[in-house]
KEKE-3310 file (N, C-alpha, C; in steps of 0.2 Angstrom, whole numbers, plus 5000, padded with zeros to 4 digits):
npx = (5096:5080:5065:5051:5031:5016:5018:5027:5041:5048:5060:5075:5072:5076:5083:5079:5083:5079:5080:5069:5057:5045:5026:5009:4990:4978:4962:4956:4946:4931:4916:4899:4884:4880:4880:4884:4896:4900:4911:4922:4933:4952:4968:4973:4968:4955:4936:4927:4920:4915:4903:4892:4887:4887:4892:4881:4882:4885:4881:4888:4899:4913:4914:4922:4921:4931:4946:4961:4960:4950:4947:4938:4922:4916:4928:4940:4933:4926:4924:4909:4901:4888:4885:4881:4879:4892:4897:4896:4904:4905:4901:4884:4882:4886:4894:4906:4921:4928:4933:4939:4948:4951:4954:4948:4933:4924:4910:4910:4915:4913:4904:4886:4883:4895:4911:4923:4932:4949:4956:4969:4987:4997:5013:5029:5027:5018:5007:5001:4990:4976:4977:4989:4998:5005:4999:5009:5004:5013:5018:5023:5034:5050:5058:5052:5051:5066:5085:5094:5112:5121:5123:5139:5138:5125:5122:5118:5107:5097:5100:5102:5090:5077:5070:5053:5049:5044:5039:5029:5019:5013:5008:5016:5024:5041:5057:5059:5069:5076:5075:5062:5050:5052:5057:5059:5076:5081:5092:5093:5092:5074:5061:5056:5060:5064:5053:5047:5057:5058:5044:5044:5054:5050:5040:5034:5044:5044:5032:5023:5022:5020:5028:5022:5027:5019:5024:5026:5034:5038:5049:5048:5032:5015:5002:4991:4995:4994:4980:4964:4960:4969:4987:4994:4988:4979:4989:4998:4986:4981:4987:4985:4971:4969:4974:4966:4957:4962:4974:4980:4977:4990:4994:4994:5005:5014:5022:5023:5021:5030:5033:5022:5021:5032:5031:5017:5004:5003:4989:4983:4990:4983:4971:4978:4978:4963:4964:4974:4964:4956:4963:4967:4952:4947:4955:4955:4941:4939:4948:4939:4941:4938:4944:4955:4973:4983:5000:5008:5021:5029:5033:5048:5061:5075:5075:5083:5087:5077:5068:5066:5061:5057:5059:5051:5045:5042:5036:5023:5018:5021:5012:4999:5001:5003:4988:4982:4982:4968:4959:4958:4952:4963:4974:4991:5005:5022:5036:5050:5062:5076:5083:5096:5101:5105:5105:5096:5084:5081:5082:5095:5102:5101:5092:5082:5079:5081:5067:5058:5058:5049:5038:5033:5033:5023:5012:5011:5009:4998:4989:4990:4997:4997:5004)
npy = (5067:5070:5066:5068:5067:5068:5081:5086:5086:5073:5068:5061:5053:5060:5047:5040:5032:5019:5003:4985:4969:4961:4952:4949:4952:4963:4967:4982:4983:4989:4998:4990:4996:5005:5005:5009:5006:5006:5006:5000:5004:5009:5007:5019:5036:5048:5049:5057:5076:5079:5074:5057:5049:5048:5058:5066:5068:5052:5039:5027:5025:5024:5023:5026:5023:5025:5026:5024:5018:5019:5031:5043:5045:5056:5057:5052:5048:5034:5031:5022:5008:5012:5026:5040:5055:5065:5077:5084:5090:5090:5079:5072:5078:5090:5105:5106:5098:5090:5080:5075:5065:5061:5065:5077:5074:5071:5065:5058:5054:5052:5050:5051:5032:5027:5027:5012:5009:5011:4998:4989:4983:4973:4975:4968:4966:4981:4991:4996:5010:5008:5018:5020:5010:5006:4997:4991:4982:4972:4966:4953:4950:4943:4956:4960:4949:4954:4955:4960:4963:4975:4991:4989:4999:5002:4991:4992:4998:4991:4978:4979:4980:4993:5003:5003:4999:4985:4967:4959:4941:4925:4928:4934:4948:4954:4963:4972:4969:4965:4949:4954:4951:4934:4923:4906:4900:4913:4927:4941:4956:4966:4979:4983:4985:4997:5003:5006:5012:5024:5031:5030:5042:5050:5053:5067:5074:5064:5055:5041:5031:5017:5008:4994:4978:4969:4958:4949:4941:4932:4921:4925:4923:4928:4939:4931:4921:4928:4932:4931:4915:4912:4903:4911:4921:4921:4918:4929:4936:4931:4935:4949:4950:4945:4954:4965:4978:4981:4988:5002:5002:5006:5008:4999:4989:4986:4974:4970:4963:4964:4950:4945:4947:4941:4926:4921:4913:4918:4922:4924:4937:4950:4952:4957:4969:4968:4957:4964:4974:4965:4958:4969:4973:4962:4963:4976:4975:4961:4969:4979:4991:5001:5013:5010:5014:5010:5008:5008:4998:5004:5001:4993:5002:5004:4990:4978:4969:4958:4960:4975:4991:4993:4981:4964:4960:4971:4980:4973:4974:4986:4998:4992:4991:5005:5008:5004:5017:5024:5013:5010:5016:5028:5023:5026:5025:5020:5031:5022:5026:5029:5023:5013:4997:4980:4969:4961:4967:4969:4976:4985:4990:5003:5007:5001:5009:5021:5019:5017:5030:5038:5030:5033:5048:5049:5047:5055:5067:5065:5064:5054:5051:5052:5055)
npz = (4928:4920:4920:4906:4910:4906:4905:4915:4927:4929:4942:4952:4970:4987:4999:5017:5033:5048:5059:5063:5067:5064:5067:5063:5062:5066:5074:5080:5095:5094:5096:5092:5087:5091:5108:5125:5136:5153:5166:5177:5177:5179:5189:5189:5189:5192:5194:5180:5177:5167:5163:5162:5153:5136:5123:5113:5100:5096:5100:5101:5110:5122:5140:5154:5171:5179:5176:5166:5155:5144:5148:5160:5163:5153:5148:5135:5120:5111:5093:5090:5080:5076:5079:5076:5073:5078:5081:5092:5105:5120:5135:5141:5152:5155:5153:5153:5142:5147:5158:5175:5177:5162:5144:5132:5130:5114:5111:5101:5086:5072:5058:5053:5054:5057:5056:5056:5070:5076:5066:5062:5061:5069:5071:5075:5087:5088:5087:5074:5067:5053:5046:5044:5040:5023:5010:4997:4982:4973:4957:4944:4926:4925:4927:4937:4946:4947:4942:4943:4949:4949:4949:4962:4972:4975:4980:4995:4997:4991:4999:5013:5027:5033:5045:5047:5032:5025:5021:5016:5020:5016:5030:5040:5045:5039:5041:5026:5012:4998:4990:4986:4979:4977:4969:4968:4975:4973:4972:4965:4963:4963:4958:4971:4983:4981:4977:4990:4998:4991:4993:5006:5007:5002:5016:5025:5040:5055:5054:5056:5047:5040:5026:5015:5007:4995:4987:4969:4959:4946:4932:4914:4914:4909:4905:4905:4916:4925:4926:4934:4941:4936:4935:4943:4951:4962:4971:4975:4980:4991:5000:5000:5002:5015:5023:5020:5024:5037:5034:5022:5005:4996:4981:4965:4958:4942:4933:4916:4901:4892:4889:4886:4874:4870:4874:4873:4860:4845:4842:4853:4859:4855:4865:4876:4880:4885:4894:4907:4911:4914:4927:4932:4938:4943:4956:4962:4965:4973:4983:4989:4984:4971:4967:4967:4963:4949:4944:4928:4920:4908:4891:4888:4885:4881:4880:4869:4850:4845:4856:4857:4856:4842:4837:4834:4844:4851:4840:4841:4855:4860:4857:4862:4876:4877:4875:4887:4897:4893:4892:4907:4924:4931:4930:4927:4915:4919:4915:4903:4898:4897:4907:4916:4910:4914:4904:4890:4893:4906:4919:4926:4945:4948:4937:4942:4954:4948:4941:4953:4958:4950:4950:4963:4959:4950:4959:4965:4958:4954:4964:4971:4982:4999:5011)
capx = (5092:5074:5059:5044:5027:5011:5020:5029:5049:5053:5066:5077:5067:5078:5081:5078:5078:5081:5078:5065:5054:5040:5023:5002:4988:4973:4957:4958:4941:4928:4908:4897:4878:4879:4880:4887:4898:4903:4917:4925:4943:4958:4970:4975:4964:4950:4930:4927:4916:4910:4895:4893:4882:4890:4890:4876:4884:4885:4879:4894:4904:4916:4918:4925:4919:4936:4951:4962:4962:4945:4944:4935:4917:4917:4933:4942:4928:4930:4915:4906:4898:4881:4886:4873:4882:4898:4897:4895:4911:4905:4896:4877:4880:4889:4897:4915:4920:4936:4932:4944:4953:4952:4955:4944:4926:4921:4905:4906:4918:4912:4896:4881:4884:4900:4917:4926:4938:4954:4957:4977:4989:5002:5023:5035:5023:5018:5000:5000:4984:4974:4979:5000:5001:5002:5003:5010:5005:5018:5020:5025:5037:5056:5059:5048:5056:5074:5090:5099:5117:5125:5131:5140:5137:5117:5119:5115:5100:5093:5101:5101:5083:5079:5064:5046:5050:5043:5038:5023:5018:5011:5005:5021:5029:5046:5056:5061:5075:5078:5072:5055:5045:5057:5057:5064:5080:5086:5093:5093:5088:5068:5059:5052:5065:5065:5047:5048:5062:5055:5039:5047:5058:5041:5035:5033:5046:5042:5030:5023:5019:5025:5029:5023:5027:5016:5025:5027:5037:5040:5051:5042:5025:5013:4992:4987:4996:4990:4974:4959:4960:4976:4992:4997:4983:4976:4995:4999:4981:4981:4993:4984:4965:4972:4974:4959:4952:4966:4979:4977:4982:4993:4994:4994:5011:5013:5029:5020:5019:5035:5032:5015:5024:5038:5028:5010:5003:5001:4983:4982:4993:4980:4971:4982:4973:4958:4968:4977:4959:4953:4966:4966:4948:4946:4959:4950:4933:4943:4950:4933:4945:4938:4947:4964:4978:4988:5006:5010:5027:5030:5037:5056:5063:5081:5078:5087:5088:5068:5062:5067:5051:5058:5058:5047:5040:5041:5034:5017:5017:5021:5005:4997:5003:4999:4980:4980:4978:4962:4954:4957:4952:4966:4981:4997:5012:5028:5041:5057:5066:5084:5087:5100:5101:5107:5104:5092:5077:5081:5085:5101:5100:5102:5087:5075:5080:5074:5061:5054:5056:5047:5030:5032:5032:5018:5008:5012:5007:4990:4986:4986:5001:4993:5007)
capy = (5066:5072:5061:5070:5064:5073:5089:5085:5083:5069:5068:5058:5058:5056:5043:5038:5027:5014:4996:4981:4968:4958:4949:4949:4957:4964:4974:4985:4982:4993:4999:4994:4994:5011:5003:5011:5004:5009:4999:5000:5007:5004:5008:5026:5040:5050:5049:5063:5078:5083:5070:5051:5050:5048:5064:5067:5067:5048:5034:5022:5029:5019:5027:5019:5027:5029:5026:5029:5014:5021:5038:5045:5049:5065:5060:5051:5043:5029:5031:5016:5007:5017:5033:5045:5064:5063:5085:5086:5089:5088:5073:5076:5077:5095:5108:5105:5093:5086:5075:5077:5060:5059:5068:5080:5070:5071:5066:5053:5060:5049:5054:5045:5028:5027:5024:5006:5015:5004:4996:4991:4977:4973:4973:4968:4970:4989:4990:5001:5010:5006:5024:5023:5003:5007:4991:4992:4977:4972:4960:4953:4945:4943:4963:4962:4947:4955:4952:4964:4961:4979:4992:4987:5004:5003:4985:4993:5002:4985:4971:4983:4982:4999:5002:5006:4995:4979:4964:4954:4935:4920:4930:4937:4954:4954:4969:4970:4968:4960:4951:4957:4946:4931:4916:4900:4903:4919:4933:4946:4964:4970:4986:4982:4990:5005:5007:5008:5017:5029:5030:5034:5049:5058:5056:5070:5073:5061:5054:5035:5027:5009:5006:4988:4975:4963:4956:4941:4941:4926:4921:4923:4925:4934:4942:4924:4917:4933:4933:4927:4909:4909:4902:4917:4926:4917:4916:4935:4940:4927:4937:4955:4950:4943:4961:4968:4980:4983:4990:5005:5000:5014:5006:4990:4992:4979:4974:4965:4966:4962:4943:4941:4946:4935:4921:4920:4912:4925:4923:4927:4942:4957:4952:4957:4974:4965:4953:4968:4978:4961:4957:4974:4975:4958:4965:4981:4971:4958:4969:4985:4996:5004:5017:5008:5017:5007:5009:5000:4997:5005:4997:4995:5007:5003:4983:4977:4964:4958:4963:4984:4995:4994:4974:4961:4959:4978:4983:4970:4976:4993:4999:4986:4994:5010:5005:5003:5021:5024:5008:5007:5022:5027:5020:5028:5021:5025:5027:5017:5032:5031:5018:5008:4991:4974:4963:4964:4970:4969:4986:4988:4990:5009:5006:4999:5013:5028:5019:5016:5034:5039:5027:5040:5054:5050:5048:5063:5071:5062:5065:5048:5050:5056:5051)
capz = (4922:4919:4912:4905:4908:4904:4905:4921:4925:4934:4946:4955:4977:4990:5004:5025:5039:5053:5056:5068:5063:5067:5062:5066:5059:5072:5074:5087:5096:5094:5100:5090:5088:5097:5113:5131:5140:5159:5167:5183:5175:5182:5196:5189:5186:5194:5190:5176:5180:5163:5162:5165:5147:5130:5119:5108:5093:5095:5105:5100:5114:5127:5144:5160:5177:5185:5174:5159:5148:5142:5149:5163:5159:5151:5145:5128:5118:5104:5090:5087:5072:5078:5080:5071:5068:5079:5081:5101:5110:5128:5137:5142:5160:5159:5150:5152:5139:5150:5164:5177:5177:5157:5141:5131:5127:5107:5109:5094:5079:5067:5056:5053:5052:5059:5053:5060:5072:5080:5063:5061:5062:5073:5067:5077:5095:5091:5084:5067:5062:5046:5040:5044:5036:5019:5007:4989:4978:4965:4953:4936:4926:4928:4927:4942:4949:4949:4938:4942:4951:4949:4952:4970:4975:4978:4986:5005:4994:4989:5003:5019:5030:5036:5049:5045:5027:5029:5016:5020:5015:5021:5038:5043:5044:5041:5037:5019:5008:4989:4983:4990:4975:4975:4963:4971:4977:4967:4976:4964:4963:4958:4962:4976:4988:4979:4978:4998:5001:4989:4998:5013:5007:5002:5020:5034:5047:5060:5051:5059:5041:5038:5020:5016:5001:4995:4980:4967:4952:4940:4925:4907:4917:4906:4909:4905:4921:4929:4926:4939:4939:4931:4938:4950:4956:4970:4978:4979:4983:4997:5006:5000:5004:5021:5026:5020:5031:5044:5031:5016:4999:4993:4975:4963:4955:4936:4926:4911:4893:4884:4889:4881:4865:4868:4875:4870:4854:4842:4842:4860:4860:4854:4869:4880:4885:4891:4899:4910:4913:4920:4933:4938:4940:4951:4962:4966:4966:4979:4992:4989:4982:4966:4962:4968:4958:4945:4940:4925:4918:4900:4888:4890:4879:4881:4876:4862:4848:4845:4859:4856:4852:4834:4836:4830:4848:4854:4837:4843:4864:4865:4857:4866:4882:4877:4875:4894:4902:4889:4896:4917:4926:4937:4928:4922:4914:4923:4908:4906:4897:4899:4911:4914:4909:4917:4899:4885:4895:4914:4924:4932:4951:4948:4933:4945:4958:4944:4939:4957:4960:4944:4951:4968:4956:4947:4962:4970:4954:4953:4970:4975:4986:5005:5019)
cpx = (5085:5070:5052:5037:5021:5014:5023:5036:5049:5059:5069:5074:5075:5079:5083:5078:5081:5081:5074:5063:5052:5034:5014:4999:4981:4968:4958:4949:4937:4920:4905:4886:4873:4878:4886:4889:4903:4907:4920:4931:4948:4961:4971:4969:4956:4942:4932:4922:4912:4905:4895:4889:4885:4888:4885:4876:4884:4885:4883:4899:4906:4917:4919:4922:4926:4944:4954:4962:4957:4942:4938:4928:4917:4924:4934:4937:4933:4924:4914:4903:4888:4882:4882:4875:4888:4902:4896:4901:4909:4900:4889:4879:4884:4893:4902:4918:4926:4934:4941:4949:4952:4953:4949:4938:4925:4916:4904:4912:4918:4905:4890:4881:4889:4906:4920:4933:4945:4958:4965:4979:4995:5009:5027:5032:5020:5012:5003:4994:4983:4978:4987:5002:5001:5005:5004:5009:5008:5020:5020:5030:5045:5059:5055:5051:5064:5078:5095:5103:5120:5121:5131:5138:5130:5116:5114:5110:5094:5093:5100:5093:5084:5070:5060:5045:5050:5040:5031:5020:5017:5009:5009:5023:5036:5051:5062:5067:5074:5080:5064:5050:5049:5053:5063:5071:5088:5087:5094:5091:5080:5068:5057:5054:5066:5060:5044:5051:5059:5050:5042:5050:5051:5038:5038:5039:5042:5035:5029:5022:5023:5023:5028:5023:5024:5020:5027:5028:5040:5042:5047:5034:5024:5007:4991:4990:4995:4985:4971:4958:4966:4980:4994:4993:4980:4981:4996:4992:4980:4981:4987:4976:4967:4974:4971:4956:4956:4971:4977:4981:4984:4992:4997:5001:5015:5019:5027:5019:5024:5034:5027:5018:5029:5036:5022:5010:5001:4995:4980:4985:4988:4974:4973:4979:4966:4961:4969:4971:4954:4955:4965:4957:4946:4951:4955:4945:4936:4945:4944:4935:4944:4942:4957:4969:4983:4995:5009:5018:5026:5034:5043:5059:5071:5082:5080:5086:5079:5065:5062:5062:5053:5058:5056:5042:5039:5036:5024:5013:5017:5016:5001:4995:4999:4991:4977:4976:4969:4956:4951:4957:4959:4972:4985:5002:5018:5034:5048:5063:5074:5087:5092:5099:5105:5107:5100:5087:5078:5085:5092:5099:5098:5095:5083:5074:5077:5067:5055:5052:5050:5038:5029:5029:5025:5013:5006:5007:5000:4986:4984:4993:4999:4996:5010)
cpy = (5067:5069:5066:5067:5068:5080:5090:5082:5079:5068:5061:5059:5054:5051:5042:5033:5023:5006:4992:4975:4965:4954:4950:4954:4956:4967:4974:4984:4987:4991:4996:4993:5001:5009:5008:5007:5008:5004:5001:5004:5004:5006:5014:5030:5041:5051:5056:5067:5082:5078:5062:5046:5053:5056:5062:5066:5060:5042:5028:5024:5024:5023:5024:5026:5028:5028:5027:5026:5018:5027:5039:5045:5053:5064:5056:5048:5040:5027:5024:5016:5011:5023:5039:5054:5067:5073:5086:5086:5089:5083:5078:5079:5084:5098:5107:5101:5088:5084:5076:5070:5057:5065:5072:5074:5073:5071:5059:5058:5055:5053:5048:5037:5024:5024:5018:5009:5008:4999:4995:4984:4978:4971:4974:4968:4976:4987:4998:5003:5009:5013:5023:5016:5004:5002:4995:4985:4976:4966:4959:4947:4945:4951:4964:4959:4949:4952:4954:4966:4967:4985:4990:4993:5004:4996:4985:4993:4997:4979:4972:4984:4988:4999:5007:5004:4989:4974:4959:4947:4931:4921:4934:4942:4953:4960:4968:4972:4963:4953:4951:4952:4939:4925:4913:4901:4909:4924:4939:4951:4965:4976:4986:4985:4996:5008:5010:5012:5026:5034:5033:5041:5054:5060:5063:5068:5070:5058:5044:5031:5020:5007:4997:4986:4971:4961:4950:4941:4931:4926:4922:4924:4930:4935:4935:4921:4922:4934:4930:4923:4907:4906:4905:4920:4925:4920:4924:4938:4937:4932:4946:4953:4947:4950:4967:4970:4981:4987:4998:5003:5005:5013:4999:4991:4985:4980:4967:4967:4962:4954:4939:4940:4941:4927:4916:4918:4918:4927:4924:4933:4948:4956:4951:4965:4972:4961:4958:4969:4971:4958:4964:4976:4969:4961:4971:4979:4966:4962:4977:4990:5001:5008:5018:5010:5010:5011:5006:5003:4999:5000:4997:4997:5006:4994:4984:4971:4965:4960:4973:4985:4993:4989:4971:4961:4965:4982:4982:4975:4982:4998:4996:4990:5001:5011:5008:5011:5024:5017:5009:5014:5022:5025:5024:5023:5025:5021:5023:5022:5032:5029:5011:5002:4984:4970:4965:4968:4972:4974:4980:4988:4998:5010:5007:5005:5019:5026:5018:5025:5038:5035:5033:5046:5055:5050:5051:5070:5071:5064:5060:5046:5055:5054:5056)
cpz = (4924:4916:4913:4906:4909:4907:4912:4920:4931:4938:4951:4964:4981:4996:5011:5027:5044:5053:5064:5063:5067:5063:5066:5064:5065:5069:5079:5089:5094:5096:5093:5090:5094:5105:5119:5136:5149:5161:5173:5183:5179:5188:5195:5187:5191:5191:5185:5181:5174:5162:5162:5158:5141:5127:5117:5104:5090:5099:5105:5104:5120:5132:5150:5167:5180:5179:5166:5155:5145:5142:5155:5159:5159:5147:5138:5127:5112:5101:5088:5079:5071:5077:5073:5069:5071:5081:5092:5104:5116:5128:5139:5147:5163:5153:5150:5150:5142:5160:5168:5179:5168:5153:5139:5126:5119:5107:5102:5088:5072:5063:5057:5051:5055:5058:5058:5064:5075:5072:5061:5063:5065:5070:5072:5086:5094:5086:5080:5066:5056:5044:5040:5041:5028:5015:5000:4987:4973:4963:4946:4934:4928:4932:4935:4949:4953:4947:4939:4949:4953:4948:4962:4975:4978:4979:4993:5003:4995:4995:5009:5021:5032:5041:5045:5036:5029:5021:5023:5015:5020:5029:5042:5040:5045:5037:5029:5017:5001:4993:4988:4986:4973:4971:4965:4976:4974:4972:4974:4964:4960:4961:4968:4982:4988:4979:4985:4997:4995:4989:5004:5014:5006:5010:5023:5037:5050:5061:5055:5054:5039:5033:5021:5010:5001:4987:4977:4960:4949:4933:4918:4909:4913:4910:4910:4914:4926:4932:4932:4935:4935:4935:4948:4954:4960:4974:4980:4982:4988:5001:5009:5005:5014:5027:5023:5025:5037:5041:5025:5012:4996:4984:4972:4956:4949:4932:4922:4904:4888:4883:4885:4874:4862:4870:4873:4863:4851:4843:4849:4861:4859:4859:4875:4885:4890:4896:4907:4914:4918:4926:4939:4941:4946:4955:4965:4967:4975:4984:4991:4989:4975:4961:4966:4963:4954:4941:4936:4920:4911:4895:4888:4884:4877:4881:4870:4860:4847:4849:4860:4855:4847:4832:4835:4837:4852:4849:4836:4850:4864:4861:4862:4872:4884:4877:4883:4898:4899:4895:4903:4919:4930:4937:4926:4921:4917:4914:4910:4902:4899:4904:4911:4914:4910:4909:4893:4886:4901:4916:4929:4937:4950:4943:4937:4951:4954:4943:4946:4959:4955:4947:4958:4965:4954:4953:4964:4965:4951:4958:4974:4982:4993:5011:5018)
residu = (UNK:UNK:UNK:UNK:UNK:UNK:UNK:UNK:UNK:UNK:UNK:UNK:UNK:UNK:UNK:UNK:UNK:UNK:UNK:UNK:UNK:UNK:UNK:UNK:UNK:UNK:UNK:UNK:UNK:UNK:UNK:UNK:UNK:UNK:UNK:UNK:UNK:UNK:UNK:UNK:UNK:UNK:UNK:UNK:UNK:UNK:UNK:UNK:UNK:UNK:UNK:UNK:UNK:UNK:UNK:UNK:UNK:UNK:UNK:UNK:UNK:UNK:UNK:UNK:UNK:UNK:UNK:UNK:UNK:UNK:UNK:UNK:UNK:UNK:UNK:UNK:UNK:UNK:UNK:UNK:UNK:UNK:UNK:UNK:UNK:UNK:UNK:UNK:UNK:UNK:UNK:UNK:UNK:UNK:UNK:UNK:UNK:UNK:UNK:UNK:UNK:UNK:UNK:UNK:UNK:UNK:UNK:UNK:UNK:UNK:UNK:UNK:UNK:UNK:UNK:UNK:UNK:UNK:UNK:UNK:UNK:UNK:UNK:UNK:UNK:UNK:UNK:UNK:UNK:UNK:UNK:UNK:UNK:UNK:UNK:UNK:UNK:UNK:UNK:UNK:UNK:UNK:UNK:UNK:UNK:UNK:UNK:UNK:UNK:UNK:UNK:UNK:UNK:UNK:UNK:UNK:UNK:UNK:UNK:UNK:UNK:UNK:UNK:UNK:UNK:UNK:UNK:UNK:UNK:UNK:UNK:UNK:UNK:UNK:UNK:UNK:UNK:UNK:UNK:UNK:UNK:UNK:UNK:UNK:UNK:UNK:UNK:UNK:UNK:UNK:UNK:UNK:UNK:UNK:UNK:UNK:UNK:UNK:UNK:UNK:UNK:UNK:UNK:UNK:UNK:UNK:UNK:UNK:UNK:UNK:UNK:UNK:UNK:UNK:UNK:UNK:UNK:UNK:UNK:UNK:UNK:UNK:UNK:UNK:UNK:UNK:UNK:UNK:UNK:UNK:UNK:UNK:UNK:UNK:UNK:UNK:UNK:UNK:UNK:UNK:UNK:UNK:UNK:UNK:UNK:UNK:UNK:UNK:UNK:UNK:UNK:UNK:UNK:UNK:UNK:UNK:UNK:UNK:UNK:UNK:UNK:UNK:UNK:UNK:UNK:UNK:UNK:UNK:UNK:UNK:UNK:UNK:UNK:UNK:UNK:UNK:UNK:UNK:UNK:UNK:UNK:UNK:UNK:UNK:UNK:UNK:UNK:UNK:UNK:UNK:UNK:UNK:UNK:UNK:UNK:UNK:UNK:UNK:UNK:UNK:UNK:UNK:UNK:UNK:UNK:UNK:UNK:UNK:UNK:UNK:UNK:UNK:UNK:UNK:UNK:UNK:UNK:UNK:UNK:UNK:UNK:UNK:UNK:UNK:UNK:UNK:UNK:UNK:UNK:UNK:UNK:UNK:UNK:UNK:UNK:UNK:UNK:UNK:UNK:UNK:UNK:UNK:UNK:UNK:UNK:UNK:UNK:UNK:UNK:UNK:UNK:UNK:UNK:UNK:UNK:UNK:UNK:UNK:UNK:UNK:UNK:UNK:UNK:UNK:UNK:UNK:UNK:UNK:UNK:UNK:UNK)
# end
């Protein structure tokens, strides 16, 4: 099967992997203030001989007189929060940028001002960089939560952890499996395992990226319990702001809309696009994210009964919906087009599994996909 979106075919992606788990979120230390630091080293490694005096390019430079945690001098630097142009590959103290008990000296490879280097969180024991942690936030109502029981064939897909796929909440890393957004004590099926595992198939060979979940789905939850200040939005941003700055947020991923229509007093429903455009913009505003990409759920094209697009309550929302990319920069809708169905509304396991790979596609084809 093929879904069209702004003049693009969709495809089914394919999928990898192994399995571990763990928990801890760090900063890796770093210079700053342009300061130098000289240090005794350790028991291995020979003074350097290319210069004993930070590059040029950047006065945020760490260099140890004899060993390797920090590099010879002359040898590995680590730019500080000082570092001023970050262009100089050898130390002052001599042309050869390779100190003979370290690696090759930078000089600073940061630019003026300099980038927060070391930044990453720990899983499982093994320190992750900010660049290879990649969070997904997702959330919504039950369709978000997970309903869907069948087919048996994509149990492993959904119930099987596989390494470098991890869930994150309350502090702890642990590696993910369904229900990735739970409600109480429900064990069925959402996206959230597919949006990983679909994630993962686009990377690179050999490739260090750790797909992560932040998710939180609720029954009949509409924007209103969404909203900043509402119900929900404290508990999953808890988790997301909580790894602010050690992490990159790959995107903010929403199954919302049909519930307003079936839930909200009428008089509150045609304020449902403000609603949307206000959650997503305190969430970028919260973790300093502006032009954080949003994936929003279409309307489900294969409900039936009232809630159908042709419905009393499909024929309110999915205008509504459509509203959306207009409004929020940086949004698209991922269609629901020809997906299998668990009920009136709620995807199949096989459903949630297209429509994860469909949120992939789109990104890729934005250019918000960079693992």
């Amino acid at each position: 099967m093929n879904i069209i979106v702004a003049g693009r075919a969709l495809g089914r992606v394919g999928l990898l992997g192994l399995c571990v788990m763990g928990c801890g979120v760090q900063a890796h230390p770093t210079v700053s203030n342009g300061a130098t630091q000289t240090g005794g080293g350790n028991a291995t490694g020979n003074p350097g001989t290319g210069g004993t005096a930070p590059g040029s390019g950047g006065s945020g430079v760490q260099t140890g007189s004899g060993g390797a945690t920090t590099g010879a001098s002359g040898g590995a630097s680590f730019p500080g929060s000082g570092g001023q142009g970050g262009s100089t590959t050898a130390g002052m103290g001599g042309d050869n940028p390779t100190g003979a008990g370290g690696a090759t000296a930078s000089g600073g490879t940061t630019g003026s001002g300099g980038a927060t280097s070391g930044a990453g969180v720990t899983i499982n024991g093994k320190f992750v960089p900010k660049d290879q942690a990649v969070v997904f936030i997702h959330f919504g109502h039950s369709n978000m939560r997970g309903q869907a029981t069948m087919p048996t064939s994509l149990h492993s897909y959904f119930y099987n952890t596989q390494d470098g796929l991890w869930s994150y909440r309350d502090g702890s890393f642990t590696l993910a499996k369904e229900p990735t957004a739970p409600e109480g004590t429900m064990t069925f099926a959402g996206p959230g395992m597919a949006i990983l595992h679909s994630a993962q198939a686009g990377l690179q060979a050999g490739s260090g990226v750790q797909f992560i979940s932040i998710g939180y789905g609720k029954g009949s939850a509409t924007t209103v319990d969404y909203a900043p200040g509402g119900t929900y939005y404290d508990a999953f941003m808890a988790w997301a702001k909580a790894l602010k700055g050690n992490v990159t947020f790959g995107a903010v991923v929403i199954m919302l809309g049909i519930t307003d229509g079936e839930h909200l007093p009428s008089a509150q429903v045609p304020a449902f696009p403000t609603r949307v455009s206000q959650i997503v913009s305190s969430i970028r505003s919260d973790l300093g994210e502006p032009n954080l990409p949003v994936l929003f759920c279409d309307y489900e094209q294969n409900a039936t009964g009232t809630l159908a697009p042709t419905g009393s309550v499909g024929m309110v929302m999915q205008p509504l919906i459509r509203m959306l990319p207009g409004m929020i920069s940086n949004l698209v809708l991922v269609p629901t087009d020809g997906l299998e169905m668990q009920d009136d509304h709620h995807f199949d396991m096989q459903g949630h599994k297209d429509w994860a790979d469909r949120v992939i596609m789109l990104m890729k084809s934005n250019g918000w996909y960079h693992w």
